[in-house]
C-alpha positions, 0 to 999 in steps of 0.5 A: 642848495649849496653850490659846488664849489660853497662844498669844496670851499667848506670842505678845504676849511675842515681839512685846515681846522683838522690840519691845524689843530693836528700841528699844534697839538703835535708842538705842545711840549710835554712836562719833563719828568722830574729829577730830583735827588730822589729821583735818581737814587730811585733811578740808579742801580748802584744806589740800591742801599741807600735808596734802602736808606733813605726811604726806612729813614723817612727822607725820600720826601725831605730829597726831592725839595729845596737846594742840596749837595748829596754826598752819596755813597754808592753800594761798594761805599756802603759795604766798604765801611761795613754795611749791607742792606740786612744791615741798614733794614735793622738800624734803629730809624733815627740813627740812620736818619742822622747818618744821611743828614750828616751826608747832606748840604743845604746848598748847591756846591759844585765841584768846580765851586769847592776852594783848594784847601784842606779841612773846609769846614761846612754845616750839613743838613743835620746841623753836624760839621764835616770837612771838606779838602780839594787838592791834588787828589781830587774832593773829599769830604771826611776822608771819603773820596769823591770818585763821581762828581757834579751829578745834576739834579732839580734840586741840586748836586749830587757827588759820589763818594766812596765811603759813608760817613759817620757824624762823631759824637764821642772825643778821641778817648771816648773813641778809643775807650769804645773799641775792643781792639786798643784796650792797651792804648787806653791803658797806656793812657790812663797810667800816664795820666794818673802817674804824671798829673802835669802831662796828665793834664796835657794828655786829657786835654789833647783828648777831651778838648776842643782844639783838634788833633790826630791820633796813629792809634796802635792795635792791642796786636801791636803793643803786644809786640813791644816791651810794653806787651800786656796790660800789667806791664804797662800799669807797672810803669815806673820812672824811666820806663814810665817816661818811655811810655809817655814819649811813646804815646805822644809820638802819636799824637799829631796837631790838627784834622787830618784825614787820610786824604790831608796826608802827604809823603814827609816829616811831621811833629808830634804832640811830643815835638818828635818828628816822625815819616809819614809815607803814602803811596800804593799800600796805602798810608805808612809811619815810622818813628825814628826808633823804629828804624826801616819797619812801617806801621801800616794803617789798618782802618783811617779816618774815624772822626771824632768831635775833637779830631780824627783816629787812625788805627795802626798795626805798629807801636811808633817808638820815637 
């Protein structure tokens, strides 16, 4: 028969095995939930069409591994730059696959990590180059602006930009050529390089080439409003007005990349070696050329990149 004071001992010992094992159960640490780049599109409200995106373009997998910088547009981004979920669901798959990768680094860039400079060219995850400026303004990439920076994930970085961005495929005459409303530009171009072959041949080059430029590319509205008012007129060129024609459209033209977030307030010089203003502030970015007087072109539509450099629609023909 067991004592008194054998229970009591017994009992205590069950009450510190039951305490024990209370505590240490109370300090395992459970696992912290994942968060990955999927992980926080999946999240985030303001992620909502490129969660869309990302998971009919097959990438949500693709996302949560390896080291990444995300250059991700929010919903505003996407419907800034003319996509809506309706759109984005009927997007052919393996175009929209190449989009996001365009969006993509395989490796980890801070903010903080980005050199101050313009036009810092980089490899995205689907082998495209985009380029990447830090100056006064802040980080872009493109064009887009960071407007979120350094959001961080497991498997890397992610900083929001305000517009989406497209991987360029076509030359800038290609670009041109492809759109409905610069018609009388691509005219314009075409009678001077089939009526001049020596600055043809500069033209064609500065177009289809691989060194980069930038082109201020005036609507059919605005060629509409000089002399050089239909398609006719501009076919008929002839000696001086052809030689018009010509100075016109290389004042137009600008060496380098240069994206709406390179630009800044000042004199540049054109392909035509005529110089001509370029402003930027409140309204958003202005040219003139010397014969344009005090009257602005208004840029209209920025930064659509081409392989060879990057365009930027106008409303105003620029007269040197």
């Amino acid at each position: 028969m067991k004592t008194p004071l054998l229970i009591v001992r017994n009992q205590i010992m069950i009450v510190l095995a039951v305490l024990a094992s209370t505590l240490f159960t109370g300090c395992k640490e459970e696992a912290p939930a994942p968060n990955t780049v999927t992980d926080i599109v999946l999240a985030n409200n303001d992620f909502s069409i490129l969660r869309a995106a990302v998971t009919r373009a097959g990438l949500a997998d693709a996302l949560k591994t390896g080291t990444l910088t995300v250059f991700a547009p929010n919903d505003a981004a996407f419907i800034a730059s003319g996509f809506s979920l309706a759109t984005v669901n009927t997007l052919d798959v393996n175009t929209l696959k190449a989009v996001l990768q365009y969006h993509v680094l395989g490796t980890t860039i801070l903010s903080s990590a980005i050199p101050t400079a313009s036009n810092t060219e980089v490899t995205t995850l689907g082998g495209g180059k985009a380029f990447v400026t830090k100056n006064a303004g802040g980080v872009s990439v493109n064009g887009a602006k960071v407007i979120s920076a350094d959001i961080s994930a497991d498997n890397g970085v992610i900083h929001v930009i305000d517009r989406v961005i497209l991987p360029p495929s076509r030359t800038l005459l290609q670009l041109a050529q492809d759109s409905p409303d610069l018609t009388f530009l691509v005219a314009a171009l075409t009678k001077v390089i089939q009526a001049n072959p020596t600055v043809g041949v500069t033209v064609t080059s500065v177009l289809t080439g691989t060194t980069p430029y930038t082109v201020f590319a005036p609507t059919n509205a605005a060629f509409q409003a000089t002399p050089f008012n239909t398609i006719a007129v501009i076919n008929a060129a002839s000696g001086a007005t052809l030689t018009t024609l010509t100075n016109v459209l290389l004042a137009h033209v600008v060496p380098g990349r240069v994206f709406s977030t390179n630009l800044a307030s000042g004199t540049v010089t054109t392909a035509g070696t005529a110089p001509i203003t370029i402003t930027v502030g409140k309204e958003g970015v202005q040219v003139r050329g010397a014969g344009n007087g005090t009257n602005n072109a208004n840029v209209t539509a920025a930064n659509l990149t081409a392989t060879n450099g990057v365009v930027h629609v106008i409303d105003r023909v620029i007269i040197p």
